[in-house]
N, C-alpha and C positions, 0 to 999 in steps of 0.2 A: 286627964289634964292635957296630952298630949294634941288628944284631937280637938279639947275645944280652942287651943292654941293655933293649932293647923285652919281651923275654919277661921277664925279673927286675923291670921297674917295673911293666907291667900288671896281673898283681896285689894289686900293693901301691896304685897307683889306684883300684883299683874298691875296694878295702878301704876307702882314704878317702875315696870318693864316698860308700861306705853310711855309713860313718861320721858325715859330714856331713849325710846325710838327718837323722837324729833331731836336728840345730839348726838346719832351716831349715822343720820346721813340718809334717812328712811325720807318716803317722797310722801307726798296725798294721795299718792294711784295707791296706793298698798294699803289691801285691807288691813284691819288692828291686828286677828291672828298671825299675817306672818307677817308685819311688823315688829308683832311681841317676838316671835320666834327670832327673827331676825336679831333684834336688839338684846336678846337672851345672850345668845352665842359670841355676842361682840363682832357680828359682821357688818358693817357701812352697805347701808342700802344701794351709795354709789354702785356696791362693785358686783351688783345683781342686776340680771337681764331677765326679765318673765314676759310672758305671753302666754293668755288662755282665750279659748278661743272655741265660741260652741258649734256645734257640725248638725245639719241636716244630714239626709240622706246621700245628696249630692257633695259631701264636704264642703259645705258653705254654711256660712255663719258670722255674724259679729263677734270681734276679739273685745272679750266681756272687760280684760285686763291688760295693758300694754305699758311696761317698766321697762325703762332702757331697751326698747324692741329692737333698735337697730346697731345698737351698740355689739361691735365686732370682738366674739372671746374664743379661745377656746373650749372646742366642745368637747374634747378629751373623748369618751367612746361612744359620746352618744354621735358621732360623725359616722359608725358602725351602719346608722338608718340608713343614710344616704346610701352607701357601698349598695349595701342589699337592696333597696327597692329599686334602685339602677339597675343590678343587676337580675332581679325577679323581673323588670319589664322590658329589658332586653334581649333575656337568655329564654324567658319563660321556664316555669315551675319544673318544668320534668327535664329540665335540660341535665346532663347528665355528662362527668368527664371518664374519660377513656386511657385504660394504659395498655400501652403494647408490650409483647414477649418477641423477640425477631431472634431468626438465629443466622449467624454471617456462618456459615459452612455446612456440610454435607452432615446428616445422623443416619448412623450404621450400628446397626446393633444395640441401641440406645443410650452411642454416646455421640457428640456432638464434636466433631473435628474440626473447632473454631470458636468461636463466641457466641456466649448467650447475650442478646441486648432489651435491659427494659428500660424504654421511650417512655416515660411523663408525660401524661398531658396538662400536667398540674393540677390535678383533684388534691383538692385541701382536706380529705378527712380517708385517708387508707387505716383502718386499723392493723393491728399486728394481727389479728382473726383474719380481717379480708386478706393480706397480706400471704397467711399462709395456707388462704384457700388459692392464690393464684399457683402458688407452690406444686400445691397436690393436685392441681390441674395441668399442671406441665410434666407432671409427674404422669400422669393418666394419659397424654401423647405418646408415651413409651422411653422419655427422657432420663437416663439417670445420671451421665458424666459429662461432665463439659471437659474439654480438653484444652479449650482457651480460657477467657477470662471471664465474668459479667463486666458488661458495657455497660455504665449509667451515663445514659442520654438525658439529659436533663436542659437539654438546647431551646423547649420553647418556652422559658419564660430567659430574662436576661436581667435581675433586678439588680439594681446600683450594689457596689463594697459596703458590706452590711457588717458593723463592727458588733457582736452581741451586749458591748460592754459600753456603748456608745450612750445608751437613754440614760443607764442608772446606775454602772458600774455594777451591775447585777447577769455577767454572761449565760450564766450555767440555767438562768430564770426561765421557761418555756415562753414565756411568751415574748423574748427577745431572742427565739428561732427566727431565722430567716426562713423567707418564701422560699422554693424549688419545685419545680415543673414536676421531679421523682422523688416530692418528700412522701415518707409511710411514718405511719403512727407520731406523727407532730414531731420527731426525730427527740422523744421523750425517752426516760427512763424512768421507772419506778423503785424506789428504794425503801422497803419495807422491813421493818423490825417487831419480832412476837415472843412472846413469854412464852419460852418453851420448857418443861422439867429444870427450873428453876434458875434457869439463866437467858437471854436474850440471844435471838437466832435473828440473823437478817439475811434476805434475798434480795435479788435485782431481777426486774420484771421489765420488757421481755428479756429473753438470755441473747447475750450479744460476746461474739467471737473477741475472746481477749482478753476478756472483762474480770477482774478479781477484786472480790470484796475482803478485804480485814478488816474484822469484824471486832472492837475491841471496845463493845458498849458492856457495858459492867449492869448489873440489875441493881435494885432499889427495891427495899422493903416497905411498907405504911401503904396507908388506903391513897385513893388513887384522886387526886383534886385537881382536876382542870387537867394541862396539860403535866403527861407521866414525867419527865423529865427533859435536862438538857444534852439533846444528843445532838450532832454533827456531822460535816465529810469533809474529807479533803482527797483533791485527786492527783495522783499522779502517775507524769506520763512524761515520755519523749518528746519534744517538741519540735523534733523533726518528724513526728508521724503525725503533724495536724499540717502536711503537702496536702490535703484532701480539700480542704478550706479555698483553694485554687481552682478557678474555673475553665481551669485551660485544657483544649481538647487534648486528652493520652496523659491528663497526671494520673498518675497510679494513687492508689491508693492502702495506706498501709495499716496493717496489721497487729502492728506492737504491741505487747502487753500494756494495759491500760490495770493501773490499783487504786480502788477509792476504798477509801480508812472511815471507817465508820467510829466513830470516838463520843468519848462523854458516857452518860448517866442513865437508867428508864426504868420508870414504876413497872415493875412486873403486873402488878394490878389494872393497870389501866387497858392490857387488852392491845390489839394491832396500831401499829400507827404508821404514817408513811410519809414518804418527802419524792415529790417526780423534779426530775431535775431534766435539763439538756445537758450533755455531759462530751458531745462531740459534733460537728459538723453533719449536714443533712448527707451526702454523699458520702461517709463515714458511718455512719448509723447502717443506712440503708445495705453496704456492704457487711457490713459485723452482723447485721439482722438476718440476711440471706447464707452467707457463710456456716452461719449456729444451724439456720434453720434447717435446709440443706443439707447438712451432715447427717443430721438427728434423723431423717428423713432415708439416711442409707448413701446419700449422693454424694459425689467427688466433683468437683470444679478446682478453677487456679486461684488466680488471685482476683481483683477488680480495678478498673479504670472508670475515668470521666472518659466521654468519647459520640459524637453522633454515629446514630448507625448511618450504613453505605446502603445505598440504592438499592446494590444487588442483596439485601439481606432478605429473607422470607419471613413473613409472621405467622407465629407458633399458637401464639392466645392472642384472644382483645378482651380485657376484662372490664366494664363500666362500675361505677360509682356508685354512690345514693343522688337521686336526685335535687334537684338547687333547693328545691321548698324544704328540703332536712336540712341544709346545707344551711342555708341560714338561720333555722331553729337554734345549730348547734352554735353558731355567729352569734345571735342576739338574748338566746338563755343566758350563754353564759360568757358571752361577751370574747370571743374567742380572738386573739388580734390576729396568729400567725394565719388561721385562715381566712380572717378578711384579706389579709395581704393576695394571699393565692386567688379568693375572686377579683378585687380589682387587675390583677396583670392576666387573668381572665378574660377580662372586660376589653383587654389590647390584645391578645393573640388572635393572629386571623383564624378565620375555619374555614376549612375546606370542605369536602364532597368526595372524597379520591373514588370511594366505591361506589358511588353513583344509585343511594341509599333513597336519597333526599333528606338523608341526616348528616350535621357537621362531623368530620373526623377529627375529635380533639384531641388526639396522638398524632397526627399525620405532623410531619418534618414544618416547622415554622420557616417562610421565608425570608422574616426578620423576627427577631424573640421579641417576647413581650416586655414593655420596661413600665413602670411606677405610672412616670408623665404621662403615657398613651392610655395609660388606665385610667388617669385623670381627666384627659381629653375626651377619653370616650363617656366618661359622666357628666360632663360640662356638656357634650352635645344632646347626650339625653334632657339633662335642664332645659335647656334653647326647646326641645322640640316639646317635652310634657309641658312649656311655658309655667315654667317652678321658676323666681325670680330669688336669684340666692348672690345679691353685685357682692357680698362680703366675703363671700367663698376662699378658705385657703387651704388647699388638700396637699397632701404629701403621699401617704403610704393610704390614706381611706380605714384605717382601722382607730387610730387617735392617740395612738403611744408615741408623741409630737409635744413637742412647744411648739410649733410652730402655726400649728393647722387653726383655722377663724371661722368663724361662722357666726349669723346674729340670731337670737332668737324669734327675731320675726321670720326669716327664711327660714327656721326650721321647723315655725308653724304652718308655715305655707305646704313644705313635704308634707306634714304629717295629714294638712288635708287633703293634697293631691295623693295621697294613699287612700283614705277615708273613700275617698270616689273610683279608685281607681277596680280594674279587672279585677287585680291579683290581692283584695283590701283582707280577703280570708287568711291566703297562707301569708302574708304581712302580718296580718293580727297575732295569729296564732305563733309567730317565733319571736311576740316580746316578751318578756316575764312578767308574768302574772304576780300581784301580790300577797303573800303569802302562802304559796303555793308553791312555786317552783322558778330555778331559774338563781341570779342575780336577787331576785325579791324576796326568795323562800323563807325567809326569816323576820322581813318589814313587815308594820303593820298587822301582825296578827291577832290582838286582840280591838282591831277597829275593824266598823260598817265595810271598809273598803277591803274588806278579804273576795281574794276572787273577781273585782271589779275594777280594778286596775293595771292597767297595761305599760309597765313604767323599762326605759330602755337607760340606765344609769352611767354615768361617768367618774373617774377617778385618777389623777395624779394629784402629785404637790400643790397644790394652793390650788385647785382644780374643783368642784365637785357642780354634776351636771346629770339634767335628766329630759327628757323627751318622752311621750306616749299618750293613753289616753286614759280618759275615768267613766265610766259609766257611772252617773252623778245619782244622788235618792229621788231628782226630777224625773226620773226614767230619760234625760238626753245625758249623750256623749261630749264629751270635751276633749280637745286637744290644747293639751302642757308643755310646754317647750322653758326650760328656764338653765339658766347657768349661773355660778359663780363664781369671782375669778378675787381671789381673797388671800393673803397670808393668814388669813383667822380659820380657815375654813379647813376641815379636816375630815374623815370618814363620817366620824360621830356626826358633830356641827353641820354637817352636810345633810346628811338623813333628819336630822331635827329640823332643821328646815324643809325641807322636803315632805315630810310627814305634813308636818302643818300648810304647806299648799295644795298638797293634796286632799286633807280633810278640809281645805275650805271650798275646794272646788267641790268635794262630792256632797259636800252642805248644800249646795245651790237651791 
């Protein structure tokens, strides 16, 4: 009874889903499916921008679809594009950042009578692994005490008073870390809780000088549904030991014990779960991260300072990075803001030559530090000169955790096929998320035609939701999607359902 019920009202829904399209603000450009989707959701056609737009070989083609093309929104992270294919065609793929180890005084006997200094070049992605292979690579110099202090040079980026608690009232959130020329492992923590012989054990990951957990989550019995339970943190600390937050050359940096309360409830059954949190300042981390590691390691040093190294200082290591083309993989899978931050003021730190390589030295001492605007600048020149026409453009930080940042979707069709044409169209392709596969997408779409043939670059805040990329259609051609929404209706879900549905109408083609 149920399904012949099902089959008798179905069409009579979609009857008055179209119906409903024409009074909730849908146009005539807009095909019936995502009208219907549209009018589903309760979003006003007004407050959608789409552009589809088919690509030869050359990225040229007629825009099959143009809905509020030019109308200026927020693109929220699909502004992520821009950053990086500026960056892939200015730095080139294998471009690579550089960090220095320098020591300001004499090593005797393998201790060091002065300072150890590590210079930043601002590499966006040091893990706590890379991190403590530079360790045991200074270690392998013959290094084992410092007698002064670690120097964090962190001079050549110069990004504006960055409040974490500014976007969302959400400080401790990773992705409202500030940029820093010496940030290592996204200045994260890991806060992991496991059913151990019948009561819950939790660690912090990596181990950071200071740091104590009380641990006072209680287990929970019954089978394990959805998420185990309601657990929590709360931190506390001195609030004269976040001086580190201060970017003034010689603030020390301090030490104090640091307690996060691990509290509430957890289904024993449910297996490991985890919460990464930022939990202290980048120049703070980086000291507590060195300080742990460095002990464990056998080695003595003092305390740490912000500080540029001096002239007379000698380099001990130079360690490089993963290359730009990972570099944005890691940017556009999974949408990473703090390190777009770190490519855009990239994009504004000079480079030099100091060793006369023919390669940039991007540790070498900045002239003038990098700032936001000149990051912007330098993407607005690359515009002017790839002749990308974007007159809506409004950038701020280049990763899209902004109200304020504009862009229309017509200019964002235009990038997508000045990439489509472009040198670098490979390693561009290859770091947007594929649908249902990996990435931002790994979970859309999976029981549709468009698994695997989707290249979708997604956006998300409040009243926000927004996507860019491409569709390998069932015509065997490519298209390029560029669409926003700018909606109080509009929400994760709402978002993706629309979404869904212009995407399958494009790969309908």
């Amino acid at each position: 009874m149920n399904t012949l019920i099902s089959r008798f009202l179905r069409p009579l829904a979609t009857a008055i889903i179209l119906a409903a399209a024409t009074t909730t603000g849908a146009h005539a450009d807009l095909p019936a499916p995502i009208a219907a989707a549209l009018a589903e959701q309760r979003i006003p056609a007004s407050k959608v921008s789409l552009v589809v737009r088919a690509l030869d070989d050359r990225g040229r083609g007629a825009a099959l679809l143009r809905h509020n093309a030019a109308t200026a929104r927020n693109p929220a992270s699909v502004i992520k594009l821009l950053t990086t294919l500026a960056a892939l065609e200015t730095l080139g793929p294998d471009y690579r950042w550089e960090t220095d180890y320098l020591a300001d005084g004499a090593i005797r006997n393998g201790t060091l009578h002065g300072d150890l200094i590590l210079r930043g070049g601002g590499d966006p992605f040091i893990t706590v692994e890379d991190f403590l292979g530079h360790l045991l690579a200074l270690r392998q110099t013959g290094l084992r005490r410092i007698n002064g202090d670690l120097v964090i040079d962190n001079s050549r980026f110069a990004p504006a008073h960055h409040d974490p608690a500014a976007f969302d009232r959400q400080p401790t959130r990773s992705y409202n870390t500030a940029p820093d020329a010496a940030l290592i492992n996204l200045s994260a923590t890991r806060f992991v809780v496991e059913p151990r012989g019948g009561r819950i054990t939790a660690r912090a990951e990596p181990p950071l000088a200071g740091l104590r957990i009380d641990n006072r989550i209680k287990a929970l019995g019954g089978t394990c549904k959805g998420k185990g339970g309601n657990w929590s943190y709360r931190i506390a600390r001195d609030d004269s030991a976040r001086g580190a937050d201060r970017r003034q050359s010689g603030a020390r940096i301090s030490l104090r014990p640091i307690r996060v309360r691990l509290q509430g409830a957890y289904r024993a059954q449910c297996g490991e779960d985890e919460l990464i949190r930022s939990i202290v300042p980048n120049a703070e981390y980086t000291c507590r991260l060195f300080t742990s590691l460095w002990r464990e390691m056998g080695g003595k040093s003092g305390g740490c300072r912000l500080g540029a190294a001096p002239p007379r200082a000698r380099r001990l290591l130079a360690r490089e990075g993963a290359p730009l083309a990972d570099i944005i993989t890691g940017i556009n899978k999974f949408s990473n803001n703090v390190m777009t931050r770190q490519l855009l003021l990239t994009l504004a730190a000079p480079r030099v030559d100091a060793d006369g390589d023919g390669e940039p030295d991007t540790a070498q001492p900045a002239s003038r530090p990098a700032t936001a605007a000149a990051g912007v600048a330098a993407i607005r020149a690359w515009l002017a000169k790839s002749g990308v026409a974007m007159p809506s453009l409004v950038m701020d930080n280049g990763a899209g955790l902004s109200r304020t940042s504009r862009a229309s979707a017509a200019g964002l069709s235009r990038l997508l096929a000045h990439a489509w044409r472009g040198s670098y169209r490979p390693e561009f392709l290859s770091s947007l998320p594929l649908a249902a596969t990996d990435g931002t997408m790994r979970k859309r779409l999976s029981e549709s035609a468009l698994r695997g043939r989707a290249r979708i670059k997604t956006g998300l805040i409040d009243n926000i939701r927004s996507m860019a990329g491409y569709v390998h259609a069932r015509d065997g051609r490519h298209y390029a999607v560029a669409m926003m929404i700018d909606s109080r209706r509009v929400n994760f879900w709402s978002g993706n359902a629309v979404q869904d549905a212009v995407l399958e109408w494009v790969f309908a083609r």
